[in-house]
C-alpha positions, 0 to 999 in steps of 0.5 A: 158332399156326395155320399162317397166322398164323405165315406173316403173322407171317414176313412181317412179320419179313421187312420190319420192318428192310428199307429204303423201296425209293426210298431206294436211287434218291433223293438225299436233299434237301440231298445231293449225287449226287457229292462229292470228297474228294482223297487227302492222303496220295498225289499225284494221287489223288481218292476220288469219293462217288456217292449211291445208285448200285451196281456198275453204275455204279461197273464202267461208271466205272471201266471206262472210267477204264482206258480213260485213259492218264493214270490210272494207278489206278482202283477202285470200292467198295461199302462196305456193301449198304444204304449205297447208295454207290460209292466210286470212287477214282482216282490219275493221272499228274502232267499230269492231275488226277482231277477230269479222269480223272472228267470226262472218262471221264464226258463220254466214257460219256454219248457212248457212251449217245448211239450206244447209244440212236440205234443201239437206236431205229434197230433198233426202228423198222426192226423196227416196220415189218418187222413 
């Protein structure tokens, strides 16, 4: 075999298993972004399915779940690499519920992304005019 034919053939080895890259980003039609299912087995406990999201995510959610007085558990799994799924799981105390926790620890992120933004742009545009 010549040398670049055995290279050619090593990178179509490389992609014949490997997965469309928009598989990793796009919920698939018909799919939910996020499920629930409740723990039936421990009161107060929620394990939420989050389609095509990673540790990023799954370490910013439950982060901020910690933050919660009322949760008293908060986890996060990627259960497998190409799966492109987190699997965050949350046990409160009894005046709440993990609908809430998500909720609000949710809501709670997307006001922080708002401050993040503002301050950036703020940077920017005085940075843009310094320069």
């Amino acid at each position: 075999m010549l040398f670049s034919e055995e290279v050619q053939f090593q990178e179509e080895e490389k992609t014949m298993n490997v997965p469309d890259r928009y598989e990793r980003f796009v919920v698939p039609e018909g799919a939910k972004k996020v499920s629930y299912e409740r723990d039936t087995k421990i009161m107060n406990a929620a394990t939420f399915i989050v389609e095509r999201e990673d540790h990023t995510i799954g370490n910013i959610i439950r982060m901020q779940l910690h933050r919660d007085d009322n949760v008293l558990f908060a986890a996060y799994q990627l259960p497998h690499p190409l799966k492109y799924r987190i699997l965050v799981r949350i046990q409160t105390a009894s005046q709440s519920s993990p609908m809430q926790a998500y909720n609000q620890a949710i809501n709670d992120l997307d006001k922080e992304l708002d401050v993040l933004k503002y301050e950036l742009e703020g940077a920017f545009s005085r940075f843009s005019r310094t320069y």
